[in-house]
C-alpha positions as CSV (number, residue, x, y, z in Angstrom):
1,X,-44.4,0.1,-3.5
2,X,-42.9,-3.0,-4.2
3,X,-41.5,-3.3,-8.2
4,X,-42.1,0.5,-8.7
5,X,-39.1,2.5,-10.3
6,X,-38.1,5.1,-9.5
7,X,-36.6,8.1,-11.9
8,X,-33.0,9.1,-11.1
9,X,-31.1,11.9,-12.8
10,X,-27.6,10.0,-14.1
11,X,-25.1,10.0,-11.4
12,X,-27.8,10.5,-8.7
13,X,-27.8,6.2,-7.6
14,X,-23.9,6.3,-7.8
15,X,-23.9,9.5,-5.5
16,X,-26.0,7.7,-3.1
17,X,-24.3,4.2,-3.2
18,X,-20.9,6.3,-2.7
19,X,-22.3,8.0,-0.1
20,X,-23.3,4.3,1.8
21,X,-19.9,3.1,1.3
22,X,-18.3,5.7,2.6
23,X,-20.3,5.0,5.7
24,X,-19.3,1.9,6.2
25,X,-15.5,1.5,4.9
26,X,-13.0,-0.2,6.7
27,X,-11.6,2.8,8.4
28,X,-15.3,4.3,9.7
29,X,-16.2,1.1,10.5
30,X,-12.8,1.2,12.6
31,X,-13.2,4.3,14.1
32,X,-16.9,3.9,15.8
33,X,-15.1,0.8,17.7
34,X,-12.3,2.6,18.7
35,X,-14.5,5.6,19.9
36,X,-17.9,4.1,20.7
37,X,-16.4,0.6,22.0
38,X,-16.5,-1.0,25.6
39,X,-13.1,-0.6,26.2
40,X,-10.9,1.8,27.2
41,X,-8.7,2.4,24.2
42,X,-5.6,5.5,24.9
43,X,-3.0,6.0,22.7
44,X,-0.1,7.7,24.0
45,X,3.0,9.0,22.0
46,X,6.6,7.7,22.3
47,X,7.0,9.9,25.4
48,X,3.7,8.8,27.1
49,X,1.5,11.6,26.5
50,X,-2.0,10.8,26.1
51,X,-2.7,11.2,22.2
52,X,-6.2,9.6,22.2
53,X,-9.0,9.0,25.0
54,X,-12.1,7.4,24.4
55,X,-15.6,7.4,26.2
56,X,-15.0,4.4,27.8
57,X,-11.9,5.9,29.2
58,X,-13.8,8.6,30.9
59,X,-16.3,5.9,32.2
60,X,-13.4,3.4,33.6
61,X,-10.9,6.0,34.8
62,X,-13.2,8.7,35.8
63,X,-11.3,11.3,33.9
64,X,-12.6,13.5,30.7
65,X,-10.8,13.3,27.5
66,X,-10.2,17.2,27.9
67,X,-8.2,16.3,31.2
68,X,-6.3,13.5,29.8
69,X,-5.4,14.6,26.5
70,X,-1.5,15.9,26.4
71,X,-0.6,14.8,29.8
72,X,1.5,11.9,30.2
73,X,0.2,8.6,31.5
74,X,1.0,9.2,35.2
75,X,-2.9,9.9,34.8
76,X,-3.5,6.5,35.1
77,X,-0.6,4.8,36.5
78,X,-0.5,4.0,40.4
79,X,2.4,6.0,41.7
80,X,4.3,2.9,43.3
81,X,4.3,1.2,39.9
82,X,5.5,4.3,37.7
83,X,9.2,4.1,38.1
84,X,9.0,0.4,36.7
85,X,6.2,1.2,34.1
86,X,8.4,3.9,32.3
87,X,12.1,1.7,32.7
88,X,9.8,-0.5,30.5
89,X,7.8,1.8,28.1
90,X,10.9,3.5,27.8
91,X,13.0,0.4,26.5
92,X,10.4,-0.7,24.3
93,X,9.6,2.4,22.8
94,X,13.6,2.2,22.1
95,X,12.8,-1.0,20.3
96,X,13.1,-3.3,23.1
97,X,10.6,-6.6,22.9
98,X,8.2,-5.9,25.2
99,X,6.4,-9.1,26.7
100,X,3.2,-8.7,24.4
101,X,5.6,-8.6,21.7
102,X,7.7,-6.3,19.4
103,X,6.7,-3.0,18.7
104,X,4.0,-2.7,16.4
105,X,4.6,1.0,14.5
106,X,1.1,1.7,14.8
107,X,2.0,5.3,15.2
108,X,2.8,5.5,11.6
109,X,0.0,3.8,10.1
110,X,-2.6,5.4,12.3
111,X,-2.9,9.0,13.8
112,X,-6.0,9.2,15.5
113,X,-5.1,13.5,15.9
114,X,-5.0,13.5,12.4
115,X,-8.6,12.8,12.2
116,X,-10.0,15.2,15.0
């Protein structure tokens, strides 16, 4: 019914327009990516355990987030490559440049537990 209004009680169109914007702040809008998304996304800790596992995760490395979640990321890491992969995560996590660059602090800006 194209033109036709419609009779709100006051506060009812804000509710609903809050409601829409909720649905599609920033940080919503973030968080389908980062769980709904292509890629693999993990987030593990300062000592390597697995923090966050998304779908894709399961898909690519076969595992479930209920097996992955609070065990370090030997999970995913060939054996023969561990002993170098930790020296590494281990000085950058120290503060170290890492080849991909310096450390980022994501961990304090964005706690994906704090939202489960």
């Amino acid at each position: 019914m194209k033109g036709t209004a419609i009779a709100r009680r006051p506060g009812e169109a804000s509710t609903a327009r809050r409601k829409s914007d909720e649905h599609r702040s920033p940080v919503r809008v973030f968080e389908h990516l980062v769980a709904d998304g292509p890629d693999a996304v993990i987030y593990a800790d300062a000592a390597g355990f697995i923090r966050y596992w998304n779908a894709a995760a399961t898909r690519i490395f076969g595992f479930a987030e209920r097996e992955a979640i609070g065990v370090r990321l030997d999970l995913i890491i060939p054996e023969r490559l561990r002993s170098r992969h930790w020296e590494r995560y281990d000085k950058v996590m120290g503060g170290a440049q890492s080849r991909y660059g310096r450390p980022t602090g994501l961990d304090r800006v964005y706690d994906p537990s704090v939202s489960r």
